[in-house]
C-alpha positions as CSV (number, residue, x, y, z in Angstrom):
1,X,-57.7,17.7,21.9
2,X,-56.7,19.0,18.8
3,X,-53.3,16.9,18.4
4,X,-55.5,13.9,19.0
5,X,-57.9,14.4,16.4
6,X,-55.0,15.0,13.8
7,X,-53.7,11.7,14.9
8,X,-57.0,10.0,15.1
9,X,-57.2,8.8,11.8
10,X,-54.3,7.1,11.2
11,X,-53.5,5.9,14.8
12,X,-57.0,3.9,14.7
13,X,-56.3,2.5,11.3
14,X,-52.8,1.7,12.2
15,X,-53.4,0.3,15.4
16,X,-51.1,2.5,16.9
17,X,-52.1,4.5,19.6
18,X,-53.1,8.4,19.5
19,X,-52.2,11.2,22.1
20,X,-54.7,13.2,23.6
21,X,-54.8,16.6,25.5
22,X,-56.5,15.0,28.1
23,X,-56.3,11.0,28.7
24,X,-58.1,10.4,31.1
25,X,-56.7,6.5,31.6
26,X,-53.7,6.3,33.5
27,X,-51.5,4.1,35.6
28,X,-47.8,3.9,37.0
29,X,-45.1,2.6,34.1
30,X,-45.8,-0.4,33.2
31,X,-49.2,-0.9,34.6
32,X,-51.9,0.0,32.5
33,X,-55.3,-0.2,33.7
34,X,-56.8,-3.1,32.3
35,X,-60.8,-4.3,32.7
36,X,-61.3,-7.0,35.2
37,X,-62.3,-9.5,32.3
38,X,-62.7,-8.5,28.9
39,X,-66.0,-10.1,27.7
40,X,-67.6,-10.3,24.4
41,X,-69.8,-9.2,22.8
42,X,-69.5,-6.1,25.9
43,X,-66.3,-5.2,24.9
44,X,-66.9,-4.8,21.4
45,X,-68.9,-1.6,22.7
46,X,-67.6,1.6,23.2
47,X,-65.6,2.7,26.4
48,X,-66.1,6.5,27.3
49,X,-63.2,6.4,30.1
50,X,-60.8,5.9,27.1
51,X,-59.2,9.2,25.4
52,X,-59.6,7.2,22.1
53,X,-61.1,4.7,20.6
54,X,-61.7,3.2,16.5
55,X,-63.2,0.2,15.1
56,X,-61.5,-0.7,11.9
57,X,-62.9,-2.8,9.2
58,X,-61.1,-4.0,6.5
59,X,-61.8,-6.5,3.7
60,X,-61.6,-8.1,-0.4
61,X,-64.6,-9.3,-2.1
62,X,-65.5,-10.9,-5.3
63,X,-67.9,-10.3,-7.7
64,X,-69.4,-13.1,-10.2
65,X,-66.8,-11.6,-13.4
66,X,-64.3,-12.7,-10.2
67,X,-63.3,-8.7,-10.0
68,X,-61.6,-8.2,-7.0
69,X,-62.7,-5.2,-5.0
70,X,-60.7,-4.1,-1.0
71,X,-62.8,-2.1,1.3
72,X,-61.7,-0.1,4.7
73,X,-64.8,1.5,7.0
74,X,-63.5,3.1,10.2
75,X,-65.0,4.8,13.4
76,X,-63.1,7.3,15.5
77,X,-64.3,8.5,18.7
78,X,-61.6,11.5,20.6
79,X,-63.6,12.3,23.8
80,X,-66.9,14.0,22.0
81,X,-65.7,14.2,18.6
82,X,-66.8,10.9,15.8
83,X,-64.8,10.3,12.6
84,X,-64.8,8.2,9.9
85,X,-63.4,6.8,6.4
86,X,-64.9,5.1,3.8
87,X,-62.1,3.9,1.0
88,X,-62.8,1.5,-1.9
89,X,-60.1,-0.3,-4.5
90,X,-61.3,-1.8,-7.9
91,X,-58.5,-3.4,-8.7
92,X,-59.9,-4.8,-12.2
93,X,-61.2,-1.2,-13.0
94,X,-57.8,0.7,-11.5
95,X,-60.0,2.7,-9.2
96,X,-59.7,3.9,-6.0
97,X,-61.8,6.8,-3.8
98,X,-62.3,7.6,-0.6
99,X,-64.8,9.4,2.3
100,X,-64.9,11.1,5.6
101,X,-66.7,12.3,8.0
102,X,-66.8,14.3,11.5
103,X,-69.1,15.1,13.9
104,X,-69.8,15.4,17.8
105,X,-71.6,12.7,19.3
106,X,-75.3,14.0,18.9
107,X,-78.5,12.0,18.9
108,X,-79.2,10.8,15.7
109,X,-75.9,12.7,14.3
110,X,-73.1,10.2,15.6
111,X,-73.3,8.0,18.1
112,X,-71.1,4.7,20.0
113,X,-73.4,2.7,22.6
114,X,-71.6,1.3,25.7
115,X,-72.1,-2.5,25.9
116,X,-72.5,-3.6,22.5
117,X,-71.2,-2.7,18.9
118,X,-73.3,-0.2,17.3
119,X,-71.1,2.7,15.9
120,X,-72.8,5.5,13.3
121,X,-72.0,8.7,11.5
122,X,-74.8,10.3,9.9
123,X,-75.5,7.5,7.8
124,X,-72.9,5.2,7.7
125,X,-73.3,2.4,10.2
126,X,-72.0,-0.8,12.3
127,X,-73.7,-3.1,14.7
128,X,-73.5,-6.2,15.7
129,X,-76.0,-8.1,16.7
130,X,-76.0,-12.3,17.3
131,X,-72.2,-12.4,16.3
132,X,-73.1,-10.9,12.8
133,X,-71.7,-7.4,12.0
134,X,-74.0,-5.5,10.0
135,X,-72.0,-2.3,8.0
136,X,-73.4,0.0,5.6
137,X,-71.4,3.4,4.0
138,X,-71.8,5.0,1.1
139,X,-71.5,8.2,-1.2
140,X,-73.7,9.9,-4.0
141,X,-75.2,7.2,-6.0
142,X,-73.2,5.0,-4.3
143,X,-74.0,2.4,-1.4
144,X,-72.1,-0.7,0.7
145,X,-73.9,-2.9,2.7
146,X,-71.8,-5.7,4.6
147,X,-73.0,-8.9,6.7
148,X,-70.0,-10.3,8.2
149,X,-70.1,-13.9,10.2
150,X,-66.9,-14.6,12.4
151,X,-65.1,-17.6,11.1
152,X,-63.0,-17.3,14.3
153,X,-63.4,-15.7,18.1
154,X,-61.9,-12.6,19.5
155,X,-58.0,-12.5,19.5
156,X,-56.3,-10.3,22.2
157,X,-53.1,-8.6,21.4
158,X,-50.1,-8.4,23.7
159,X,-50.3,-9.5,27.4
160,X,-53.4,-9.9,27.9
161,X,-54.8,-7.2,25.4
162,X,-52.5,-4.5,26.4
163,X,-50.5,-3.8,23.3
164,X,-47.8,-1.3,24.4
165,X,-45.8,1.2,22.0
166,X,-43.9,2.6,24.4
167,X,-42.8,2.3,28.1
168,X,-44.5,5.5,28.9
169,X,-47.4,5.1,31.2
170,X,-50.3,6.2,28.8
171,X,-48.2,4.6,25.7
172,X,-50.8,1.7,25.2
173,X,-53.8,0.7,23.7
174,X,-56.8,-2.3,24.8
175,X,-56.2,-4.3,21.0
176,X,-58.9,-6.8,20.4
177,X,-59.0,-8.0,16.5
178,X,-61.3,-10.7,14.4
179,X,-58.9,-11.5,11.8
180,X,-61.3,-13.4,9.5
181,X,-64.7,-13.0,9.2
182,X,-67.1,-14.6,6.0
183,X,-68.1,-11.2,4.1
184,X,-71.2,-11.0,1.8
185,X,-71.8,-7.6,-0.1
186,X,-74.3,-5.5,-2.0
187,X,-73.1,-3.2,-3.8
188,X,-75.3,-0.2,-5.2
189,X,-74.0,1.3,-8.4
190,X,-75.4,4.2,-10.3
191,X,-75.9,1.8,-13.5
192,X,-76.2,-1.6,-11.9
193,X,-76.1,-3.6,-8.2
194,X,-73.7,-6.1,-7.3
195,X,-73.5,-8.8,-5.1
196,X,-69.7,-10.1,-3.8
197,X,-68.2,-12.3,-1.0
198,X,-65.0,-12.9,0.5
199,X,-63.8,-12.2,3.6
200,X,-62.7,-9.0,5.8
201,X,-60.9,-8.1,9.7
202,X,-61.8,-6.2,12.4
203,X,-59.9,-4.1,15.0
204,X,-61.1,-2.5,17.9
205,X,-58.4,-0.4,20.1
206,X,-58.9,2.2,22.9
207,X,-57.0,3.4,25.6
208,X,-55.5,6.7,26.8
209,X,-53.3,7.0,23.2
210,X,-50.2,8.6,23.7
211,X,-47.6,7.9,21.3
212,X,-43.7,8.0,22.3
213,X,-41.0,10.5,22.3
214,X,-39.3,10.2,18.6
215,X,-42.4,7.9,16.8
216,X,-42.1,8.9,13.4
217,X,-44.7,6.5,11.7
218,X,-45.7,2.9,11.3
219,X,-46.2,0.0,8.8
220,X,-49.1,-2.0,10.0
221,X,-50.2,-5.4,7.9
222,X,-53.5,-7.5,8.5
223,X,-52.8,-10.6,6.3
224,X,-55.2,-13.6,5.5
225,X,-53.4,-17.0,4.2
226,X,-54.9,-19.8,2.0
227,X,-53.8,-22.0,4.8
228,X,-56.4,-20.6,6.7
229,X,-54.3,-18.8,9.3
230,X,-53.7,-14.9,9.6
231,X,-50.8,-12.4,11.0
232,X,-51.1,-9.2,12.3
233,X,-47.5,-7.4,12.9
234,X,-46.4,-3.6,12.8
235,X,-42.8,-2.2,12.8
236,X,-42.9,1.1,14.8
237,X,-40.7,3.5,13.6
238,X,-38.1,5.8,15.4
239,X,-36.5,8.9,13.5
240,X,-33.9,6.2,12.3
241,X,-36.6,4.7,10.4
242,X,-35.6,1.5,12.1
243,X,-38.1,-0.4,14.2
244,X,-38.3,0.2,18.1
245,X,-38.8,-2.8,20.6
246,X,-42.6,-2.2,21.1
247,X,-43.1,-3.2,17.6
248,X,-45.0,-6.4,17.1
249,X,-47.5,-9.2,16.0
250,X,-49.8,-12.0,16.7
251,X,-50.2,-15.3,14.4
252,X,-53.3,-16.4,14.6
253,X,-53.5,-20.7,13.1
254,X,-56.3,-21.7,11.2
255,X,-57.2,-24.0,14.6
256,X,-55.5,-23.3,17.7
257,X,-54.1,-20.7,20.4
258,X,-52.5,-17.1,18.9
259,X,-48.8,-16.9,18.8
260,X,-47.1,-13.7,19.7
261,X,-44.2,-12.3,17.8
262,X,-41.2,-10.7,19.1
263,X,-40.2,-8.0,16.3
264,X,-36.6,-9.9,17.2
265,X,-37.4,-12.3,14.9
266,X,-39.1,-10.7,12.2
267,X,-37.3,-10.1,8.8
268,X,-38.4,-7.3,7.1
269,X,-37.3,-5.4,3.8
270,X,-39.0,-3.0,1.7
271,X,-38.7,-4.6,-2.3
272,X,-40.5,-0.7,-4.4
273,X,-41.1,1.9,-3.8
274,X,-44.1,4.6,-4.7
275,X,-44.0,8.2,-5.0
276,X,-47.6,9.8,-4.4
277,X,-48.4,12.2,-7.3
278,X,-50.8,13.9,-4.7
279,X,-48.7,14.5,-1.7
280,X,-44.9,13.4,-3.1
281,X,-44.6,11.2,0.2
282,X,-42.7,8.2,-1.4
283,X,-44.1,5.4,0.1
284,X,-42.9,1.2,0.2
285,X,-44.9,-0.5,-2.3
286,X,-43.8,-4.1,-1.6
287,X,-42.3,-6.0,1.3
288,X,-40.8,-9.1,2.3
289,X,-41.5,-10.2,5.7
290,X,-39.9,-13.3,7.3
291,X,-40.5,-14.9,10.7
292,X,-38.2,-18.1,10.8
293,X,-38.9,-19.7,14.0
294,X,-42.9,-20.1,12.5
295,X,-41.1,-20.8,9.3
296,X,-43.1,-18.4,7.6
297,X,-42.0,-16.3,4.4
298,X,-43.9,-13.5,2.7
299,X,-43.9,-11.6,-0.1
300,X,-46.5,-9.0,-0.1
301,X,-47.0,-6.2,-3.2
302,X,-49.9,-3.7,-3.3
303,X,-53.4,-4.5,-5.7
304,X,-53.0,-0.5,-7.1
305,X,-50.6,1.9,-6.6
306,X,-52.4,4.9,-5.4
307,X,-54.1,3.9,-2.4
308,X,-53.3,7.8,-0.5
309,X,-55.8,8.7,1.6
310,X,-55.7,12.8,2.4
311,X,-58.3,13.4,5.3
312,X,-58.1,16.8,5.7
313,X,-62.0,17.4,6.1
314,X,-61.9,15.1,9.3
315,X,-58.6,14.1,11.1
316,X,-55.9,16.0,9.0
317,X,-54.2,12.6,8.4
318,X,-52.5,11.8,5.3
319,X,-51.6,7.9,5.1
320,X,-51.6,4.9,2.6
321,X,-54.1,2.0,3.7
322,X,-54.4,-0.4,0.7
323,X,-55.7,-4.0,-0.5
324,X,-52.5,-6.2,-1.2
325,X,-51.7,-9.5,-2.5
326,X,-49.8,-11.9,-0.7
327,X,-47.8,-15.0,-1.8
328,X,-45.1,-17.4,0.0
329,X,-44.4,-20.3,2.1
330,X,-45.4,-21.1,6.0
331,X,-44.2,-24.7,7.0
332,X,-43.1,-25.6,4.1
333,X,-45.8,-25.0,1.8
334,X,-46.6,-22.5,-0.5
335,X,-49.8,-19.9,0.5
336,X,-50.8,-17.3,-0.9
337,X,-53.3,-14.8,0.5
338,X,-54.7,-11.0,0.8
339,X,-53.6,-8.5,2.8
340,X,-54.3,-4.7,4.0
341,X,-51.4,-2.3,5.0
342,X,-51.5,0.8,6.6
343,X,-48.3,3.5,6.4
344,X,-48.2,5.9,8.1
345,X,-45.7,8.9,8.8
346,X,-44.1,9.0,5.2
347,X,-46.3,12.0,4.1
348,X,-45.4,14.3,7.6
349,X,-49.0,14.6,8.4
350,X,-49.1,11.8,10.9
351,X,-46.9,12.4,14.2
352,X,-46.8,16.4,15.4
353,X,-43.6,17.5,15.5
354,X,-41.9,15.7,12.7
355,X,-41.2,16.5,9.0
356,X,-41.7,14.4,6.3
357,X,-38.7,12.5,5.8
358,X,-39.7,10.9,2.8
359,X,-41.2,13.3,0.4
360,X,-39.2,13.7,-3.2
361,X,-39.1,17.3,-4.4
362,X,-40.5,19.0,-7.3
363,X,-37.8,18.9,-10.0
């Protein structure tokens, strides 16, 4: 139990999944157990037969200057234990904070109702209710409230919303994601309240969570095109740092049917680099992704620098999940777009049993 609440954090952000002392779903190789139909709005709802489970929002708003502000609000639930992070980028003011949170599962404490989405700690919140997600986290003096409208219906990841990293029998996850939903904020300020739209993504994962032999991190990216299509895709890494055949992504067209992605024909290159003044993990700070039989080109560069989350009151994580900006081409036409990224691994506080690879020395 205690490896899987230092993974918790990152895994659920990442989309990657978690070990646990104890999973307690579990097939032969190869055969995950899988519901007999996975129905909405049930299986937005929490599944206590899963080791792990997170829901994972993510999103960019506006305000009427046309500041651009990124949001992330997650949920973890490992067996009896709740978690969560709150992190907010001002990109116009250079800012960036973050929250967490842990509890057990206690009445009126922390909580994750079987059935239907409604997920609290203390007194952050989401439920959904009618198709509209209702979120609300805050801090001293500070408070979010989010109404979020599906602009399109549930995408399943993998076959059949099995997403495997690994070939190990519990090295899976159940991956379900909204990739665009219509956002409208209020923001509660100290000296002044704040209204902002734009749009945000949800992920909901759970399954038994184990990770496998030699995972070292991962780079996970939700992106949102002007086009009015999205991609989700993660590169996986082993201890070469290079990506292993589980890693992965879906297209999802403005109109249309999802298209998987082989990591076979991705393109990926890191462009910067970041060295964390916190932590001294260096981290990629831009990327150029590439997947040439959608004909689809991306160049993708972070809003601020220092987006380092350091979670060591709750899952003992250290990661960078930030707002990004996204320009390029997909069939022929130029897009740009948003993104959020998630890294994970560079900062050795992610996968048990391996250093940090990445972090630059004190002179």
């Amino acid at each position: 139990m205690r490896n899987a609440v230092r993974w918790a954090g990152s895994a659920a952000i990442a989309s990657i999944a978690l070990v646990s002392s104890s999973p307690r779903e579990s097939t032969a190789i190869g055969a995950p157990t899988a519901p007999p139909s996975v129905s909405f709005p049930r299986d937005h709802g929490s599944h206590p037969d899963a080791a792990v489970e997170w829901w994972y929002y993510t999103g960019h708003l506006t305000d009427a200057a046309e500041n651009v502000c990124g949001f992330q609000l997650t949920f973890f639930r490992v067996g009896e234990l709740h978690l969560a992070h709150l992190a907010w980028t001002d990109s116009s003011a250079g800012t960036f904070f973050y929250e967490e949170k842990a509890h057990l599962g206690l009445p009126g404490i922390a909580s994750a109702q079987v059935g239907r989405l409604a997920v609290s700690n203390e007194d952050w919140s989401a439920e959904e209710t009618g198709g509209v997600h209702r979120l609300r986290a805050g801090r001293r003096n500070w408070e979010l409230r989010l109404t979020l409208r599906p602009a399109k219906p549930p995408v399943l990841h993998g076959s059949e919303g099995i997403s495997r990293k690994g070939s190990g029998e519990d090295e899976y996850s159940h991956y379900v994601s909204i990739t665009r939903l219509e956002a409208v904020a209020q923001l509660r300020q100290p000296d002044r309240r704040r209204e902002l739209t734009g749009t945000a993504w949800f992920d909901h994962e759970w399954g038994p969570g184990a990770l496998p032999a030699g995972a070292q991190g991962w780079d996970w990216f939700g992106v949102q095109l002007s086009d009015g299509s999205d991609l989700m895709l993660y590169r996986l890494r082993g201890t070469d740092g290079r990506a292993t055949p589980f890693s992965a992504g879906t297209l999802v067209p403005e109109k249309g049917p999802p298209v998987p992605i082989r990591w076979s024909d991705v393109r990926f290159s890191e462009t910067k680099t970041w060295v964390s003044p916190h932590t001294r993990a260096r981290y990629p700070a831009g990327w150029e992704i590439a997947v040439p039989s959608l004909d689809l080109r991306l160049a993708i560069a972070p809003l601020l620098s220092d987006q380092e989350l350091i979670t060591e009151k709750s899952t003992g994580v250290t990661y960078w999940e930030g707002a990004c900006r996204v320009a390029g081409s997909r069939a022929g036409r130029a897009v740009t777009g948003r993104a959020y990224a998630e890294l994970t691994g560079y900062a050795g506080r992610d996968v048990p049993g391996f250093p940090a690879t990445n972090r630059v020395e004190e002179p």
